[in-house]
Each structure stands twice: as structure tokens, then as C-alpha cells.
FILUM-116616 format. One record per residue (C-alpha): residue in three letters; x, y, z. Coordinates in Angstrom, 2 decimals. Layout:
<pts>
<resn = ALA	x = X	y = Y	z = Z>
...
</pts>
This chain:
<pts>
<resn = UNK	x = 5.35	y = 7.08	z = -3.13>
<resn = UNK	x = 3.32	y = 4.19	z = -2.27>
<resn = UNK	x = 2.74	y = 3.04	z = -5.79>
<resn = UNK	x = 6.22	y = 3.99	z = -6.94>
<resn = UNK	x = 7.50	y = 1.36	z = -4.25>
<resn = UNK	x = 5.13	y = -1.04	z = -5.29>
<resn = UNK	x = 5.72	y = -1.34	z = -8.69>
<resn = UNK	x = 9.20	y = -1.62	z = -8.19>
<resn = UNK	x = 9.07	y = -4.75	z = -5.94>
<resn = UNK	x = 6.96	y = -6.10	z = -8.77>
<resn = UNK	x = 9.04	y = -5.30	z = -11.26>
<resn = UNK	x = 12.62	y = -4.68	z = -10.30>
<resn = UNK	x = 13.47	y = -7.43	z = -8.25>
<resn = UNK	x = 14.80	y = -10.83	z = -9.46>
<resn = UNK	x = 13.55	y = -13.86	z = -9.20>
<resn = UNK	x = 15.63	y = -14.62	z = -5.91>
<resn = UNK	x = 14.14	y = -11.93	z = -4.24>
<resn = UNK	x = 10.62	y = -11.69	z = -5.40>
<resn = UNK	x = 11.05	y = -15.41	z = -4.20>
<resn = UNK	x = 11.99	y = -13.91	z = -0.73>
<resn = UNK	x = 8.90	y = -11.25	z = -0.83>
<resn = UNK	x = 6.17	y = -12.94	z = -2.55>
<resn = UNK	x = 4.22	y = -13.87	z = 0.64>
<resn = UNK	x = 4.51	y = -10.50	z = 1.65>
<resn = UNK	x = 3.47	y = -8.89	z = -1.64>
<resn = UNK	x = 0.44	y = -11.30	z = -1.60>
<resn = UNK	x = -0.44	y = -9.98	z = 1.22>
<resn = UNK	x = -0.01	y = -5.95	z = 0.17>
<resn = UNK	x = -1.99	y = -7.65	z = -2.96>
<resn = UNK	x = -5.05	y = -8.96	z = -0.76>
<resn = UNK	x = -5.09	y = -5.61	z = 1.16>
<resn = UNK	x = -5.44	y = -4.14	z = -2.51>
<resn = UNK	x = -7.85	y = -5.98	z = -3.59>
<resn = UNK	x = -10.28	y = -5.49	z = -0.78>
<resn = UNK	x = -9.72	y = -1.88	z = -1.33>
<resn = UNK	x = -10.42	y = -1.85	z = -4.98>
<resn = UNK	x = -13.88	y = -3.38	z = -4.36>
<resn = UNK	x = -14.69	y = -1.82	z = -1.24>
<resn = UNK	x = -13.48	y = 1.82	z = -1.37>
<resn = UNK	x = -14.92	y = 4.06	z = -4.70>
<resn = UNK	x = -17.55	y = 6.88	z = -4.59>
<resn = UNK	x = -20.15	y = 3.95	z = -4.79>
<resn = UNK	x = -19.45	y = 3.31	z = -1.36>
<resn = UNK	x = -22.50	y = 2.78	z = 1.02>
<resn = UNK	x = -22.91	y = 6.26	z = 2.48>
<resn = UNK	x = -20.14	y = 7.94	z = 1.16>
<resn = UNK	x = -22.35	y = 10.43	z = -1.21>
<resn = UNK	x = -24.12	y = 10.97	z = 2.29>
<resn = UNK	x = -20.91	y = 12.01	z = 3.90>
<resn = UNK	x = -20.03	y = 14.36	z = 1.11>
<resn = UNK	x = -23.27	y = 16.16	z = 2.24>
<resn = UNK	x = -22.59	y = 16.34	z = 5.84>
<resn = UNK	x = -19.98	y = 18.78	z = 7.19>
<resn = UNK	x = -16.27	y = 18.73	z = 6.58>
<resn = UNK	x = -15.55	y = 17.96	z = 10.65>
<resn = UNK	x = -17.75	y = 14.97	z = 10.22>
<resn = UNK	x = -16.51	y = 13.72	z = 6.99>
<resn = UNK	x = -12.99	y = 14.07	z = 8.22>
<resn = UNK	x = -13.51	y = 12.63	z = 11.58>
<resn = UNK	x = -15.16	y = 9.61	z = 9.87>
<resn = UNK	x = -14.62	y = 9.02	z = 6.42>
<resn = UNK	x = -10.91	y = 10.99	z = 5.77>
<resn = UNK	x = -9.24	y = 9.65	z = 8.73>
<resn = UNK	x = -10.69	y = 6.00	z = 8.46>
<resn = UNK	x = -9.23	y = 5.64	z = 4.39>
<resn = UNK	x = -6.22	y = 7.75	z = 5.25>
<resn = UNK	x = -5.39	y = 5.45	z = 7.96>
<resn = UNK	x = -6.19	y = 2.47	z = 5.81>
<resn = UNK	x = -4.06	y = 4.49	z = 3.28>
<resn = UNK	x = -0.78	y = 5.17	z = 5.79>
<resn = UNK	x = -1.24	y = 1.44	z = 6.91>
<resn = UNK	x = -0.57	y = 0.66	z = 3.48>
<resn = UNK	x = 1.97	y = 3.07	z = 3.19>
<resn = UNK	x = 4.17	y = 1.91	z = 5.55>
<resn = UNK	x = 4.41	y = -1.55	z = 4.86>
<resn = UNK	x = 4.88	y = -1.32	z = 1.34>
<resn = UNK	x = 7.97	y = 1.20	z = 2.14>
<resn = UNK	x = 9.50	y = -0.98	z = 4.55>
<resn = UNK	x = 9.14	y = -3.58	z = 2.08>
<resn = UNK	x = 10.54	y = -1.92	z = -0.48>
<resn = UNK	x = 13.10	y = -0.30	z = 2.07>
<resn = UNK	x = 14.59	y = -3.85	z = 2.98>
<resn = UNK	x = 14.98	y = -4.98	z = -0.91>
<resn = UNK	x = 16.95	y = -2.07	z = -1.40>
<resn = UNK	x = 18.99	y = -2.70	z = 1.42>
<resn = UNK	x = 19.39	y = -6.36	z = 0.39>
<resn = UNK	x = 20.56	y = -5.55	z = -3.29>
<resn = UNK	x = 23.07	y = -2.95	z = -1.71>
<resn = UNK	x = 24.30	y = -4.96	z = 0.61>
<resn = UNK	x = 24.77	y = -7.73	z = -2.42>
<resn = UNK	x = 26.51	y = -5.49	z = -4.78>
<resn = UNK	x = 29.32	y = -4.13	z = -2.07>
<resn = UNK	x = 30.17	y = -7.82	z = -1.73>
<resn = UNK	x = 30.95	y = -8.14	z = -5.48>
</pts>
């Protein structure tokens, strides 16, 4: 879901509304960015998690890149969300 909505404020908006959104889709880019170098199964220690057991590597690991992930989530959707209501709202006055 999260991808879906990204991709289509990248590539279903017009110009006048990427225009709007491109501060915040810099942003959602950054936050990508740091995740694409920092989070892979090279990560410092994350081979030692997968050896530990599954409470620990929940409690730490799981929870810590699922709430990365959910932060994510949820402003990309209410991103996307508000575009969506925008156009809407744009057609039904033409």
C-alpha cells in the first residue's frame, strides 16, 4: 500500500500539485534514502539477532523497522489521501 501511494504522488499528479507536495515528498524521499543505506541484512548486528530468540528479535529488531515502517506508512497515505481529495474536490467543480 505504501509503495502503491507513493508512486502515484510521483507519477499521477500534475505539475500544480506535485508543486504543492514536493517539500513533502522530499521529505518521504530523505526518510527513504536513509533507509535504503541503513536498513539491509548487512546491518550491524542484524545476522546476530537472527540467532537470538524470536521474543528478542521482535522486541528489538521487528518492532523498531516496523515502526519505522508504519511511520512511513502513514504519512505517505495521508499524503496521498489529501491529493486525492484535492483532485476530487477539483473535478466536482468542473
Amino acid at each position: 500500500m505504501t509503495v502503491s501511494c507513493y508512486n502515484r504522488l510521483k507519477t499521477c499528479t500534475k505539475k500544480v500539485e506535485f508543486d504543492l507536495i514536493a517539500d513533502e515528498l522530499a521529505d518521504i524521499d530523505l526518510q527513504l534514502e536513509r533507509a535504503e543505506h541503513a536498513l539491509n541484512w548487512n546491518s550491524e548486528g542484524l545476522i546476530d539477532c537472527l540467532h537470538q530468540t524470536c521474543l528478542i528479535v521482535l522486541n528489538i529488531k521487528i518492532l523498531g523497522i516496523w515502526n519505522y515502517m508504519e511511520s512511513l506508512r502513514n504519512v505517505v497515505s495521508d499524503l496521498n489521501e489529501r491529493v486525492v481529495k484535492a483532485q476530487v474536490n477539483f473535478l466536482e467543480l468542473f
